[in-house]
Structures are given as structure tokens and as C-alpha cells.
DOZAVO-722857 format. One record per residue (C-alpha): x, y, z. Coordinates in steps of 0.5 Angstrom, whole numbers, padded with zeros to 4 digits, always signed. Layout:
<sites>
XYZ...
</sites>
This chain:
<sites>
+0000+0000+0000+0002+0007-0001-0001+0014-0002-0007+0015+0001-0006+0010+0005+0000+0011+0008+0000+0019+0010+0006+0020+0015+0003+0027+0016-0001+0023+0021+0005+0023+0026+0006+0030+0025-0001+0034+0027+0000+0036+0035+0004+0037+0039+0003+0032+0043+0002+0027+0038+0010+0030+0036+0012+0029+0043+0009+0022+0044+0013+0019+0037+0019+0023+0038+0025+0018+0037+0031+0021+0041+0030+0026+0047+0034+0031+0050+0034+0031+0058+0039+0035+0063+0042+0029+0064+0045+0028+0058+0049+0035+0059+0055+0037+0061+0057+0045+0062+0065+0047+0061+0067+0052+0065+0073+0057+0065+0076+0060+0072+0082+0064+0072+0086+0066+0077+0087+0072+0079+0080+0075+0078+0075+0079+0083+0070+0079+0078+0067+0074+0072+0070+0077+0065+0066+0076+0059+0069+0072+0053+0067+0076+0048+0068+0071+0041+0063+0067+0046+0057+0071+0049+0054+0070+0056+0061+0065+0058+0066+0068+0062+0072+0067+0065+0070+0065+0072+0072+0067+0078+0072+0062+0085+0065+0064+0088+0061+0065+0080+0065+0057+0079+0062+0055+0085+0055+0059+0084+0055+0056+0076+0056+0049+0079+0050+0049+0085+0046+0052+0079+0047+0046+0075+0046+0042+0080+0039+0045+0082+0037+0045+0074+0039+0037+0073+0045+0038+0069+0049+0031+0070+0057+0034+0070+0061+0040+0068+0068+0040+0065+0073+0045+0068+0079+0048+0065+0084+0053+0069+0087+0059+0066+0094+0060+0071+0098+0067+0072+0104+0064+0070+0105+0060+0064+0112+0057+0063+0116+0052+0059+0114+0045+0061+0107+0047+0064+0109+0046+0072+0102+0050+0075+0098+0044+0072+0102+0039+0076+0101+0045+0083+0096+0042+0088+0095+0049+0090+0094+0051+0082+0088+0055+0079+0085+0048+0077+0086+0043+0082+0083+0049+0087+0077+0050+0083+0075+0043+0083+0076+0043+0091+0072+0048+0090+0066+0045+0086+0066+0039+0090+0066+0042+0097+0060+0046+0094+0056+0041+0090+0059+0034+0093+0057+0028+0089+0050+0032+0086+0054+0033+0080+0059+0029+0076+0065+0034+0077+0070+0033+0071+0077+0037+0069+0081+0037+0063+0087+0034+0063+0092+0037+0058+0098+0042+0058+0095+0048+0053+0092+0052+0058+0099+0051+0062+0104+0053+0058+0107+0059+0055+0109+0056+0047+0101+0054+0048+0102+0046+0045+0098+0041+0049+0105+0037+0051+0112+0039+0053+0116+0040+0048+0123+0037+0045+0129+0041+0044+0127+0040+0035+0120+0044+0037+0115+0038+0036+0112+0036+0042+0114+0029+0046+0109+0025+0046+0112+0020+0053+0115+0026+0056+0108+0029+0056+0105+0023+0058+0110+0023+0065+0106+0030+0067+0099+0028+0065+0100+0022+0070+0102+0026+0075+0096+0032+0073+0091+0025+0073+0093+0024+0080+0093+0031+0083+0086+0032+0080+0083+0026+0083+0086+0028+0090+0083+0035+0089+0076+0031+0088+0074+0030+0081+0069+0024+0079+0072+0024+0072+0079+0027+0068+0078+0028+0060+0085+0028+0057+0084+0032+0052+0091+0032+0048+0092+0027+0043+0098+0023+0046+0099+0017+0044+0098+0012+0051+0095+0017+0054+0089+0014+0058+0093+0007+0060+0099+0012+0063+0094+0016+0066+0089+0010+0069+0095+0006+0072+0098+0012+0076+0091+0014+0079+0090+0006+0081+0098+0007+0084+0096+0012+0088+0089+0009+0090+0084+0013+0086+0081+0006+0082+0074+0009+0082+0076+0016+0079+0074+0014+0071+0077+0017+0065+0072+0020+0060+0078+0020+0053+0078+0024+0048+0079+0019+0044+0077+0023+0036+0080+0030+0037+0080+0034+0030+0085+0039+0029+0080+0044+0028+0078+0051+0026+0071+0051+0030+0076+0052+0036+0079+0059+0035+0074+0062+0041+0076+0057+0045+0083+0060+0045+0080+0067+0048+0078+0064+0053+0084+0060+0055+0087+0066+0053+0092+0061+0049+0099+0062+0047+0099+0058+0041+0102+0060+0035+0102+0055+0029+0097+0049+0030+0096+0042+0033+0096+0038+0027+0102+0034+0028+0097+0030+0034+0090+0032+0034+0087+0029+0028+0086+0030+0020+0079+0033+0019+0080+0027+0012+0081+0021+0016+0074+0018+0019+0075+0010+0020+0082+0013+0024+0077+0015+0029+0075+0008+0030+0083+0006+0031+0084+0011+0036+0077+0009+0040+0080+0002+0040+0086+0003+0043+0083+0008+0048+0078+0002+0050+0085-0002+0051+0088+0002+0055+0082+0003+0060+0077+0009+0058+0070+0009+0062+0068+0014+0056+0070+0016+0051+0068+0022+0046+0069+0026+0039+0070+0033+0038+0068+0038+0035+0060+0035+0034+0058+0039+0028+0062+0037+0024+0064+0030+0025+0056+0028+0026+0059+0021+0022+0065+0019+0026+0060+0021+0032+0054+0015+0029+0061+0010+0028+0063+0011+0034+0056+0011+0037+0055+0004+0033+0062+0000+0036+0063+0003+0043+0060-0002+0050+0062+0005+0054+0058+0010+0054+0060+0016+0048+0060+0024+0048+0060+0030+0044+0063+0036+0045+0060+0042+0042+0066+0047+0041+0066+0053+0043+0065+0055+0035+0060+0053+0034+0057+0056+0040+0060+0062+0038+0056+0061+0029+0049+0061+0033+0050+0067+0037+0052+0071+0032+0047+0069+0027+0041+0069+0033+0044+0077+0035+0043+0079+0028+0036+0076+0027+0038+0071+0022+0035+0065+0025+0031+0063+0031+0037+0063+0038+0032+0058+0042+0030+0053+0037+0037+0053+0033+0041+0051+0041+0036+0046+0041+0035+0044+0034+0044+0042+0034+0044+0039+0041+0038+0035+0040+0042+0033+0032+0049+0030+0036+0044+0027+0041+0040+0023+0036+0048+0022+0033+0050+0017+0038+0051+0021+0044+0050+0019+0050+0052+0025+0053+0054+0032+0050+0058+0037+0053+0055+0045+0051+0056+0051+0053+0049+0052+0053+0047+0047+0058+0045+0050+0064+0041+0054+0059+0038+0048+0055+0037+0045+0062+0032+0050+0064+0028+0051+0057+0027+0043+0058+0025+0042+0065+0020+0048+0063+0017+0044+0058+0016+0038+0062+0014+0043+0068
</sites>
């Protein structure tokens, strides 16, 4: 049978039909806030490539947090901007650094009501702005870097993260960082890989608001926009090593290896909807061009219906309350 019979339309008529026959949804647990702090402020300073996000000081980190766990988010991922920036990354690995305090922070205000991650990665710490230590040729050394991220996934589970997110790309990086965590008694803090990391140019608001010092690029470690079935490689090998989760990144662009990667993992897999593609909606929605509140939800509900199971989005407090709303 066909026309008349079949009329899909049908489906379609109300909201409330809509509602009752939607495939995917969306629910403020699947959401995870990125959060900036840095160090030295006394008040939040505006990040103007990304309207309404800030650089936070101590007690707007901590106010956020209680924020998102009052609206049902399900975690937030700190990155840290330090003072002092020097060679080898040394106040990423400071107990008492910007983020290793912050997440001390955040757990002291939320506790377990929210899943606290922190980024394990050196881009933030260093002065040439590369995610790694670097030789004396100028590349980034892959084991080298692997020595510090072991000790800065020690330092931020001390300080009471549930989940670290190594962001850098390092070949071996997730089974370095679960052996010293188990070494040092943190057996029960998990690992959320960045397992398919582009090098890619929806990231350049992001650079403003660590206040990056990179000059040149990534490419060399993150990986090449061409590849697709590398992904899966990289995926494989994180899951080898020992990763609880694992992620692509950005979202929008690589919708494909995200379904590929929903398609063969066992552990749950997450997005992250990059600091430009945020920063495209915002300005389109301010100068009128599109709707700001379907299109939020529109893209966060397509890397949902992608294969994530959890998406990390700089709206997600926002998107959070919209939803309780609707159900309200």
C-alpha cells in the first residue's frame, strides 16, 4: 500500500502527537557544562567570541556548579587559566594551581550531586600553548607529555574529581593516566578519552577564552578532518587502555564518525559542541538571521540522535531549564 493509505503527516498533527512519537529526546542529564576559571580574577570576565560565557572567578564557578545541579545537568568540565604560564606546564601539576583548587571547590559546593570532570591537558599551562612538553627539535614529545599528564590525573582526582577528560591527543595517554590513578588508590575516578580529537577551526573562540598562547597548530597530534575510519582506531586503542567513556570532538562537523563511533562502542560516548559552533548560532541569532532557541535545540538534539549519549555544551544550563519547563 501506498498513497492515500500510508499518510505519515498523520504523526505530525499536534504537539502532543510529535511528543508521543519522537525517536530521540533530549534530558538535562545528558548535558555537560564547560566551565572556564582563571586565576586572579575578582569579577567574571565576558569571553566576547562567546557571548553570555565567562571566565569565571572562585565563587561564580561555584555558584554555576550549584546552578547546574539544581536544573538536573548531569556534569560540568573544568579547564583552568593559571597566572603564570612557563615551558613545561608546571602549574598544571600544582596541587594548589587554578584547577586543581577549582575542582576542590566545585566538590565542596555540589559533592556527588554533580558529575565534576577536569581537563587533563597542558595547552592551557604552557607558554608556546601546545597540549604537550616540547623536544629540543620544537615537536611535541609524545612520552614525555605522557610523565606529566600521569601526575596532573593524580593531582585532580586528589583534589575530588569524579571523571578526567585527557584532551591532548597523546598516543597511550589513557592507559598512562588509569595505571597512576590506580598506583595512587584512585581506582573508582574514571576516564572520559577524547578519544577522536580534530584539528579543527571551530575551536579558535576556545583560544580566547584560555587565553591561549599557541602559535602554529595542532595537526601533527590531533587529528586529520579527512580521516573517518582512523577514528575508530583511536577509539579501539582508548578502550584497550581502560577508558570509561570516550568522545568526538567537534560535534557538528563530524556527525559521521560520531554515529560510527555510537555503533561500535560498549561504553557510553560523548560530544562536545565546540566553543565555534556555539559562537556561529550566537551570532547568527543576534543579528536575526535564525531562531536562537530552536536552533540551540535543534543542533543539540541532532548530536543526540547522532549516537551521543552525553554532550558536553556551553548551553547546557540554558537548555537544561528550557527543558524542565516544557515538562513542568
Amino acid at each position: 500500500m501506498s498513497f492515500p493509505q500510508h499518510r505519515p503527516r498523520r504523526l505530525r498533527t499536534t504537539p502532543a502527537m510529535r511528543r508521543l512519537t519522537a525517536e530521540h529526546r533530549l534530558s538535562p542529564a545528558d548535558l555537560i557544562l564547560p566551565a572556564f576559571i582563571r586565576e586572579g580574577l575578582t569579577e567574571p570576565a565576558p569571553i566576547s567570541s562567546m557571548p553570555g560565557v565567562v571566565q569565571h572567578t572562585t565563587d561564580t564557578l561555584r555558584r554555576a556548579a550549584a546552578e547546574a545541579v539544581s536544573l538536573g545537568v548531569g556534569g560540568i568540565m573544568l579547564f583552568g587559566i593559571p597566572a603564570r604560564r612557563d615551558a613545561t606546564g608546571s602549574a598544571g601539576i600544582d596541587p594548589d594551581g587554578v584547577l586543581n583548587r577549582a575542582i576542590a571547590d566545585v566538590r565542596a559546593e555540589v559533592g556527588d550531586g554533580l558529575v565534576v570532570m577536569s581537563d587533563v591537558c597542558l595547552d592551557e599551562f604552557t607558554d608556546h600553548g601546545h597540549c604537550g612538553v616540547l623536544a629540543p627539535d620544537g615537536s611535541v614529545d609524545n612520552d614525555a607529555t605522557l610523565a606529566v599528564y600521569a601526575q596532573m590525573a593524580v593531582e585532580q582526582a586528589n583534589a575530588g574529581a569524579h571523571v578526567l577528560g585527557p584532551s591532548g591527543m597523546m598516543d597511550g595517554q589513557v592507559a598512562v593516566i588509569r595505571q597512576a590513578l590506580d598506583a595512587a588508590g584512585h581506582s573508582n575516578t574514571g576516564v572520559l578519552a577524547y578519544s577522536a580529537k580534530y584539528a579543527s577551526a571551530f575551536y579558535g573562540p576556545f583560544r580566547e577564552a584560555v587565553d591561549s598562547q599557541l602559535t602554529g597548530d595542532r595537526r601533527t597530534y590531533q587529528m586529520d578532518a579527512a580521516n573517518r575510519r582512523e577514528a575508530l582506531l583511536e577509539v579501539e586503542l582508548d578502550l584497550e587502555e581502560g577508558a570509561d567513556m570516550v568522545m568526538v570532538k567537534p560535534a557538528m562537523s563530524y556527525l559521521d564518525i560520531l554515529a560510527d563511533v555510537a555503533a561500535m562502542s560498549p561504553i557510553p560516548v560523548a560530544a562536545y559542541q565546540v566553543s565555534g559552533e556555539y559562537a556561529m548560532i550566537e551570532a547568527a541569532a543576534a543579528n536575526g538571521w535564525i531562531d536562537r532557541r530552536r536552533a540551540i535545540e535543534e543542533s543539540v538534539l541532532g548530536i543526540r540522535r547522532a549516537g551521543a549519549d552525553m554532550i558536553l555544551t556551553y548551553w547546557a544550563s540554558e537548555l537544561a531549564l528550557w527543558l524542565n519547563d516544557t515538562r513542568s
